[in-house]
C-alpha positions as CSV (number, residue, x, y, z in Angstrom):
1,X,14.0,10.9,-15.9
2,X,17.5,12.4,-15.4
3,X,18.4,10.2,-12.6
4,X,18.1,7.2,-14.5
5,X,20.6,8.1,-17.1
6,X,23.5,10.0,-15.3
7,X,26.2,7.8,-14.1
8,X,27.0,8.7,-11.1
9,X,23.4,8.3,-10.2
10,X,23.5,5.1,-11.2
11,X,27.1,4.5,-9.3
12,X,25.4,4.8,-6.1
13,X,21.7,3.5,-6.9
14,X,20.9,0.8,-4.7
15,X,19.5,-1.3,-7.7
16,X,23.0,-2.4,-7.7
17,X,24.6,-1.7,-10.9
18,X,27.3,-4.4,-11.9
19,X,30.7,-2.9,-14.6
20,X,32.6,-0.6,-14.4
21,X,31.8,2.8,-14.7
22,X,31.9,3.4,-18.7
23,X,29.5,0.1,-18.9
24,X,27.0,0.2,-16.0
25,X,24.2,-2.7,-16.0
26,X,21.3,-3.0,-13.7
27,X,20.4,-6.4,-12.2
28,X,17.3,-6.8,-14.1
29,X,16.1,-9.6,-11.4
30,X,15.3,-6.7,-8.9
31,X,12.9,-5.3,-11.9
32,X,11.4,-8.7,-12.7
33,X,11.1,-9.5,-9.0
34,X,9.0,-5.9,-8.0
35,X,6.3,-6.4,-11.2
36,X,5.6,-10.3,-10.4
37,X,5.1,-9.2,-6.9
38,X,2.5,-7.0,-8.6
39,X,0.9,-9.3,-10.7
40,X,-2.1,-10.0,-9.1
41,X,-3.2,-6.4,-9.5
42,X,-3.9,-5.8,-6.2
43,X,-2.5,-2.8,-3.9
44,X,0.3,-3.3,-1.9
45,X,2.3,-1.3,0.6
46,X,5.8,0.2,-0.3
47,X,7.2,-1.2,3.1
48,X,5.8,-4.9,2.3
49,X,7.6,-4.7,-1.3
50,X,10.3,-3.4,-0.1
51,X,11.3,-6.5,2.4
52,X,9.7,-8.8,-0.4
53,X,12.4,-7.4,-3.1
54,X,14.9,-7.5,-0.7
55,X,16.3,-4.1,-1.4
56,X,17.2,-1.2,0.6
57,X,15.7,1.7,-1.3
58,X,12.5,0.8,-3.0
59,X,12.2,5.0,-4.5
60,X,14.1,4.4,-7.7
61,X,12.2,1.4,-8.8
62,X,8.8,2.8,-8.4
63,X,9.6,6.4,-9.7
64,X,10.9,4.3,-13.3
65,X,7.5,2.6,-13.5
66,X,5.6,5.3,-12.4
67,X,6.8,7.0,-15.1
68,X,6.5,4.4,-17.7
69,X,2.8,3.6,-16.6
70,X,3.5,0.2,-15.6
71,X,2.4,1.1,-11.8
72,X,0.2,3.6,-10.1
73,X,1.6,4.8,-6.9
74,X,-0.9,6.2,-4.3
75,X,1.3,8.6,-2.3
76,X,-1.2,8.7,0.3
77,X,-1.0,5.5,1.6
78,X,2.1,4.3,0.3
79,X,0.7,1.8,-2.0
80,X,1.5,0.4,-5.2
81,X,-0.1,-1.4,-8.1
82,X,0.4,-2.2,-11.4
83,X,-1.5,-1.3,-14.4
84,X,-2.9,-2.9,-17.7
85,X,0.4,-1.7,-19.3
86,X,2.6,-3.5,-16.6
87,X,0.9,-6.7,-16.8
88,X,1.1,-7.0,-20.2
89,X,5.5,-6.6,-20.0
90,X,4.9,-9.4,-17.8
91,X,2.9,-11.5,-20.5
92,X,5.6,-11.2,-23.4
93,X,7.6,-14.3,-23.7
94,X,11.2,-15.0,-22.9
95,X,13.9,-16.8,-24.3
């Protein structure tokens, strides 16, 4: 998870961090954007999410819920999904 918390990996993520560089912020929209496209639990292919989240480099964004259980990624076909843990991040309410 060391990519995620070194600056200058974050400088040139394409998640597109907004600050400057002592106070880096991710735009959580991209996030909330790539799990509702998941919602429906079904698998989808990294090249369709990728177009639908309008972003250049879909990698980062699946390796962070990968690793947080919110996904399952099937390298093999190039597929994603999410899991019982992501939906329910998607379930808790907002203010």
């Amino acid at each position: 998870m060391e990519e995620y918390t070194k600056i200058g990996a974050m400088e040139e993520n394409p998640l597109v961090w907004t600050g400057s560089s002592k106070r880096l912020t991710p735009k959580w929209d991209v996030f909330d954007k790539f799990l509702e496209l998941l919602a429906d639990s079904q698998w989808h292919s990294l090249s369709d999410v990728t177009v639908a989240v309008s972003i250049s480099d879909i990698t980062p964004i699946v390796r962070f819920f990968t690793e947080l259980n919110f996904i399952s990624y099937r390298n093999d076909r190039s597929e994603v999904r999410i899991n019982p843990l992501g939906s329910m991040f998607l379930e808790l309410p907002h203010d």
